[in-house]
C-alpha positions as CSV (number, residue, x, y, z in Angstrom):
1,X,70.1,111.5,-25.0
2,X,71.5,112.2,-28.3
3,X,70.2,113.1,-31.8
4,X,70.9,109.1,-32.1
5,X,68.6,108.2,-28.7
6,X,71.6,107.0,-27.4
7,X,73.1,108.6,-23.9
8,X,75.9,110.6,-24.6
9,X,78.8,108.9,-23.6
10,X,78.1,105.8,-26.0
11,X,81.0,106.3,-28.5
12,X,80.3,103.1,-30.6
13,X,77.7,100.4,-31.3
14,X,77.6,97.2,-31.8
15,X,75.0,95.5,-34.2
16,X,73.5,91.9,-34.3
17,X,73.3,91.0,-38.1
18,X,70.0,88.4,-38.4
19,X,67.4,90.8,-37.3
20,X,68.6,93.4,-36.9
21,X,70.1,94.6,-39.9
22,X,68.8,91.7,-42.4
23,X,65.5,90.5,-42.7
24,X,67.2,87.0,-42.2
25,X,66.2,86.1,-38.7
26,X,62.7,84.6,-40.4
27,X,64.8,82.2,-42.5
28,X,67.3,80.9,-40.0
29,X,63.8,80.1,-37.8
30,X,62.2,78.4,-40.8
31,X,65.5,76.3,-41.3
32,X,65.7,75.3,-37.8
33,X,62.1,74.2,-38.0
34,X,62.6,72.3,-40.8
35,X,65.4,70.8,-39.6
36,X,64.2,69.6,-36.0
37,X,60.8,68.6,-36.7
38,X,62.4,65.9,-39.6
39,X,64.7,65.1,-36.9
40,X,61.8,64.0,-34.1
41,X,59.7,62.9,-36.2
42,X,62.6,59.8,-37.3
43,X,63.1,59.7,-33.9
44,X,59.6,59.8,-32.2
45,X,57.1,58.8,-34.9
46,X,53.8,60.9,-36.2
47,X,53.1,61.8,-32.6
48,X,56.6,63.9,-32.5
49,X,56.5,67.2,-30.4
50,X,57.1,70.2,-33.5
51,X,59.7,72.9,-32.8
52,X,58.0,75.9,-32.3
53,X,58.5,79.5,-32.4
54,X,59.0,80.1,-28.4
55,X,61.7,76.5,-28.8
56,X,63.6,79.0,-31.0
57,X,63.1,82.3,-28.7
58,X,64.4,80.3,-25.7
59,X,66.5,77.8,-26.9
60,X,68.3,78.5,-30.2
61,X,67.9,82.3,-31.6
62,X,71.3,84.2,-31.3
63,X,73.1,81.5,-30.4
64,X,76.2,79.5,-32.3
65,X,75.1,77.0,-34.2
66,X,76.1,73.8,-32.3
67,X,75.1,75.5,-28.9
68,X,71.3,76.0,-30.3
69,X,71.4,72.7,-31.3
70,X,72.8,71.4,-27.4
71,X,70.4,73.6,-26.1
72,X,67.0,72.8,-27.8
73,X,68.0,68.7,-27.6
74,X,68.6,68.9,-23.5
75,X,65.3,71.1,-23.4
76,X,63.9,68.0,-24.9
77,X,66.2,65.6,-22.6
78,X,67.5,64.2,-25.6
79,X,71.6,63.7,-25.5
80,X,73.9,63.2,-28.9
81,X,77.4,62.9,-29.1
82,X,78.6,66.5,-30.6
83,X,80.6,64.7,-33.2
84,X,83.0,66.5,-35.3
85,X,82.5,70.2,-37.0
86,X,82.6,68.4,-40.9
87,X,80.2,65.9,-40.0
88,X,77.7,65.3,-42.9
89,X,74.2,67.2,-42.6
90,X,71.8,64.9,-41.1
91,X,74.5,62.8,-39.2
92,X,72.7,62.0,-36.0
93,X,75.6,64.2,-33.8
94,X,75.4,68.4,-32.6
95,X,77.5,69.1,-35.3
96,X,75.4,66.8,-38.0
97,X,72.4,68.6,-36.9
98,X,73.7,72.0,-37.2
99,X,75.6,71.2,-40.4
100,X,71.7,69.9,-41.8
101,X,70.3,73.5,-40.5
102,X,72.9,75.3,-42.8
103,X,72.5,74.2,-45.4
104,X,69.1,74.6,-45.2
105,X,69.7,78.3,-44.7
106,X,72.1,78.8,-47.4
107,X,69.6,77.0,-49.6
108,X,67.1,79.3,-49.3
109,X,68.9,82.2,-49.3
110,X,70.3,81.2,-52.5
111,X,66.3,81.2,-53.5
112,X,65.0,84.1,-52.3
113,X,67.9,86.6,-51.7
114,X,68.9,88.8,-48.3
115,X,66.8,92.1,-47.6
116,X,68.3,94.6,-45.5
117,X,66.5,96.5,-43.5
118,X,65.9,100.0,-44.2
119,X,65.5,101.5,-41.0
120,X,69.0,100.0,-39.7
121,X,70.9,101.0,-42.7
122,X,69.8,104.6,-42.3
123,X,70.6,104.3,-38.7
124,X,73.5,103.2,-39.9
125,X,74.4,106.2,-41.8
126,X,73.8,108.1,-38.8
127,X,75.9,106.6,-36.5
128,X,78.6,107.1,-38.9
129,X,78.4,110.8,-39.6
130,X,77.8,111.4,-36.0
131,X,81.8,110.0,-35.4
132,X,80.7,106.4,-33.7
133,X,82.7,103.4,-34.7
134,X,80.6,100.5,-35.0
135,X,81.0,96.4,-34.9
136,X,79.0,93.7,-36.3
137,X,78.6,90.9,-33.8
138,X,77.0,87.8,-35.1
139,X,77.2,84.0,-34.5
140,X,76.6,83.4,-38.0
141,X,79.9,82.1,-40.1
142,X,78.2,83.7,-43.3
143,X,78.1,86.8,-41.7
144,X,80.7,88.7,-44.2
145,X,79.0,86.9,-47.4
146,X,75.6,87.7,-46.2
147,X,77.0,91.8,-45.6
148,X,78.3,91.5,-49.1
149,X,75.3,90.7,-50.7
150,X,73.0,93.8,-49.2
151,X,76.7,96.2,-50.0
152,X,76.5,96.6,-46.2
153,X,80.2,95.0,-45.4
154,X,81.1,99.1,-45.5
155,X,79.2,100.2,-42.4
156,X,82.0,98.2,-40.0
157,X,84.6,99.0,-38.3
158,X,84.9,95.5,-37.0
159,X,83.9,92.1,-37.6
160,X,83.3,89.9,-34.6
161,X,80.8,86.3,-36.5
162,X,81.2,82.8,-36.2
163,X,84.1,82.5,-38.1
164,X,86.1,84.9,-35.9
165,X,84.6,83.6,-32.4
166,X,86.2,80.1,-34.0
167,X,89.2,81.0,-34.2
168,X,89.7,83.2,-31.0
169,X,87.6,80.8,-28.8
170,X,85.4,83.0,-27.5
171,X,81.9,81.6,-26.5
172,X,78.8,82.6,-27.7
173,X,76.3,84.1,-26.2
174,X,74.3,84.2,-24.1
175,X,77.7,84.8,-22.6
176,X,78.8,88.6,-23.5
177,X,82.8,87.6,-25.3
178,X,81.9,88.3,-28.7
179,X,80.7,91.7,-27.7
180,X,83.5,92.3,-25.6
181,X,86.1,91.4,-27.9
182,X,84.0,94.2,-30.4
183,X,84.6,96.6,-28.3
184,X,88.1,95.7,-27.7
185,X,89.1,95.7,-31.0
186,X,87.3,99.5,-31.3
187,X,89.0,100.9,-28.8
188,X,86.1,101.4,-26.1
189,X,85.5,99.9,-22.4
190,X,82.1,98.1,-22.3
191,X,80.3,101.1,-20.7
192,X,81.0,103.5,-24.2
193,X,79.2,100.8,-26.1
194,X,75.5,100.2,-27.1
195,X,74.5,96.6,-28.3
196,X,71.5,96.3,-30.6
197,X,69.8,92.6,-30.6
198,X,66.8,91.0,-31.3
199,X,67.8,87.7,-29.5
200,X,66.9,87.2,-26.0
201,X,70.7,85.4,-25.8
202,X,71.8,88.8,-27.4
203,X,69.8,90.4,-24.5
204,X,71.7,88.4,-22.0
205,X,74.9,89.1,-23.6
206,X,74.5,93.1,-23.1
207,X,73.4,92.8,-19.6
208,X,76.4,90.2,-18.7
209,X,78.8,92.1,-20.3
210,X,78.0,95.5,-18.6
211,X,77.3,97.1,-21.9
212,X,76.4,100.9,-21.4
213,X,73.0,101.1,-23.0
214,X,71.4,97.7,-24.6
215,X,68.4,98.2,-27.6
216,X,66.4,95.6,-28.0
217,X,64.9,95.0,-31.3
218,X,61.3,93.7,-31.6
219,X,60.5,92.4,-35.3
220,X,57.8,89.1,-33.4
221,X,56.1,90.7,-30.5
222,X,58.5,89.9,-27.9
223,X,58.8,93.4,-26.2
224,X,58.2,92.2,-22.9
225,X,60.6,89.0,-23.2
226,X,63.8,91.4,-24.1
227,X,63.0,93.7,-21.2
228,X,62.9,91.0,-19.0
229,X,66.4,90.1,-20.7
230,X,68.1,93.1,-20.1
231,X,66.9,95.8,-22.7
232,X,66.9,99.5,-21.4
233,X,64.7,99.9,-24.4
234,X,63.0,98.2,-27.2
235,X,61.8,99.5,-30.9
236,X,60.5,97.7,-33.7
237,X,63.0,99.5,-36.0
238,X,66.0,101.5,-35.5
239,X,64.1,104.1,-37.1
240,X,62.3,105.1,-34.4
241,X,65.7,105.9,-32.4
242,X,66.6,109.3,-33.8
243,X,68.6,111.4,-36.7
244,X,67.8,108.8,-39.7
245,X,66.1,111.1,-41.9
């Protein structure tokens, strides 16, 4: 292993942004909360069955926006027409839904600000002086605004997010073509590439897409859960990894 605890013949990485590097993984869960629970409870009354924080482990975390929404509703054996991508928040469709989560997101991040986390940006540092070209894979479409605002856009070489998978078609994950396309565009085969999640989907991605080393990141007490997913190893901050000092 190298100074960076990665093997040595990973020549780039490839970050998830919401949890890994920003603290914002707590506030996309808190919107998605928000949003379902007002959702079942019009639908089902007082005696509505809450989202809760294993719905969004399983169903919804790392995923694009409309595919979390799909996902949670047939774990639920409910079915809505997808609608259109500018439907209005709240419009009873996949889209209307997701729409409604957004902008719950964006409000509170205009409220409380993005945190980055320290550990990754050191890490991020690290990479970089050691010669590895790096990638920022998210299924976020306010993935460059949200890099801006920490003065984080700098660390990337690439920029594979929502907005990107959009307009190249490439699914999200769980399936691995947003971090294949990363790598891709960096000039490395799958194998010379680590991915760092803290999604199970993300988890699933790495393993499916033959990634050469996979790092899970553990910020809720799911160590076990990414194993099972495909990590090669876990940490609870890229800290721990190596030459960040």
């Amino acid at each position: 292993m190298t100074q960076l605890g990665l093997p040595a013949d990973i020549h780039a990485c490839l970050f998830d942004l919401d949890g890994v590097v920003t603290k914002t993984a707590v506030v996309h869960a808190a919107a998605w909360k928000e949003m379902f629970d007002a959702f079942l409870r019009e639908r089902d009354g007082a005696d509505f069955r809450p989202f809760t924080d294993a719905d969004y482990d399983e169903y919804v975390d790392g995923r694009p926006r409309a595919d979390g929404v799909r996902t949670f509703l047939a774990s639920r054996g409910i079915d809505l027409p997808d609608g259109a991508p500018d439907d209005p928040p709240g419009a009873e469709t996949v889209h209307g839904l997701g729409n409604r989560k957004n902008e719950l997101v964006l409000e509170k991040i205009r409220t409380d600000g993005v945190e980055a986390y320290d550990g990754t940006l050191r890490y991020l540092e690290a990479v970089r002086a050691h010669g590895l070209s790096t990638a920022i894979v998210s299924s976020s479409a306010n993935c460059r605004d949200v890099l801006r605002s920490i003065g984080a856009e700098h660390f990337f070489d690439v920029r594979i997010d929502g907005v990107v998978a959009a307009e190249r078609k490439l699914p999200g994950k769980p399936q691995p073509d947003t971090f294949l396309a990363a790598a891709e565009d960096l000039g490395v085969e799958p194998s010379e590439a680590a991915v760092f999640e803290d999604a199970l989907a993300g988890m699933d991605a790495g393993r499916a897409g033959r990634f050469g080393y996979v790092v899970g990141v553990d910020r809720v007490g799911q160590t076990d859960a990414l194993y099972r997913h495909g990590a090669d190893i876990v940490v609870r901050d890229l800290a721990e990894l190596g030459d960040t000092q």
